[in-house]
N, C-alpha and C positions, 0 to 999 in steps of 0.2 A: 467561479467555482461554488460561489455561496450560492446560488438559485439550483445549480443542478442539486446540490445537498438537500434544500428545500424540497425538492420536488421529488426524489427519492423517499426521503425521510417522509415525505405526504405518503405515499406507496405501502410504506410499510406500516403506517399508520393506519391508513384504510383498512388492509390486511388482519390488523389487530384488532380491527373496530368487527371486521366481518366474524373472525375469531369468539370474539365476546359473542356475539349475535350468537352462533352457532351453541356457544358453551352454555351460555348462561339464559337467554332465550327461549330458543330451539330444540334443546335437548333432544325432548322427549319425541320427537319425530323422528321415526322409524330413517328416512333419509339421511338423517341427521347424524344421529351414533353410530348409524353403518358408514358414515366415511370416516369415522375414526377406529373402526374393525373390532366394533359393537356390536354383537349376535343378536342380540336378545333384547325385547322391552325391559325383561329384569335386570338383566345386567347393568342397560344402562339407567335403568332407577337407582340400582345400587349404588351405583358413580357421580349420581348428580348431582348431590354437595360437593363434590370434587372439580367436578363441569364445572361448576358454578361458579366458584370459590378461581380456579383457574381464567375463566373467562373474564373475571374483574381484575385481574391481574394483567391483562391482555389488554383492558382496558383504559386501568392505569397507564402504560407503558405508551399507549397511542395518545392519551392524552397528553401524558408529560411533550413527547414529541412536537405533537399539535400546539402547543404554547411555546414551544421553544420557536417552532417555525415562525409564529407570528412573532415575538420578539426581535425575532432578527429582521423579519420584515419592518417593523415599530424604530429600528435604530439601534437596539441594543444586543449586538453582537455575540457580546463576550455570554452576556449569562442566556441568549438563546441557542447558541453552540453549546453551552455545556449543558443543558437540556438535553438537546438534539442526541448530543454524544453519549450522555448517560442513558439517553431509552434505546439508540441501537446497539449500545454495545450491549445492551440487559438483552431485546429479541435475538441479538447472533449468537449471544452466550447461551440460549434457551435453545436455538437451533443447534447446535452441539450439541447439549445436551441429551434433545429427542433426539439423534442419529445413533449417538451412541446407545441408546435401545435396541440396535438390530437393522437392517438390511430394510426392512418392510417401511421403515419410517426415513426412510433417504426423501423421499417426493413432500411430504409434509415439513422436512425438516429445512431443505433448501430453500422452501417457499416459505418459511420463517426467514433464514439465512440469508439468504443470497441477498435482496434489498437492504436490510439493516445494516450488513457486513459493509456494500457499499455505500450506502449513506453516512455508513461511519469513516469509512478510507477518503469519500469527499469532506465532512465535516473538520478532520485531523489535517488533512490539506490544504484546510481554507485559514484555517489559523497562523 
């Protein structure tokens, strides 16, 4: 049960790491702000400290994971589970969150959620 946790928790890590790229990165490409239902070059200038600021937060959360993963791989269980368990329960808690914005944010919110959410019911399992 511990590897498939791994390997999920990798997933959603990835996920986070693309996130950050996208936010903090990328922004400013026209591609970019319109998948997040960004009209306008100004608009999303206007947001970019917020991009930004959010993308390192996305950041964090992939890396916390990413250390947890390898500690447990290293032998140390206990404190890379609760790694593991504190960054997906932070990304499913965040996937809640954007859903509760409305209808339109269901596809971005899932695909926060739905990995974290199970990587965290494998991680809680594995204990």
């Amino acid at each position: 049960m511990i590897l498939a946790t791994q390997i999920v928790a990798a997933v959603a890590a990835v996920l986070h790491i693309v996130f950050f790229v996208f936010e903090s990165v990328l922004w400013t490409r026209p591609a970019v702000y319109a998948r997040f239902g960004i009209e306008s070059a100004e608009a999303a200038e206007t947001i970019r400290p917020m991009a930004y600021n959010q993308g390192f937060y996305n950041l964090a959360l992939a890396v916390g994971a990413l250390v947890g993963i390898v500690l447990i791989g290293a032998g140390h269980t206990v404190v890379g589970l609760t790694l593991v368990i504190f960054a997906m329960a932070c990304m499913a808690f965040a996937g809640l969150i954007l859903v509760s914005g409305g209808a339109k944010y269901l596809r971005p919110a899932s695909l926060q959620f739905i990995p974290a959410a199970l990587a965290l019911v494998l991680a809680i399992v594995s204990l």
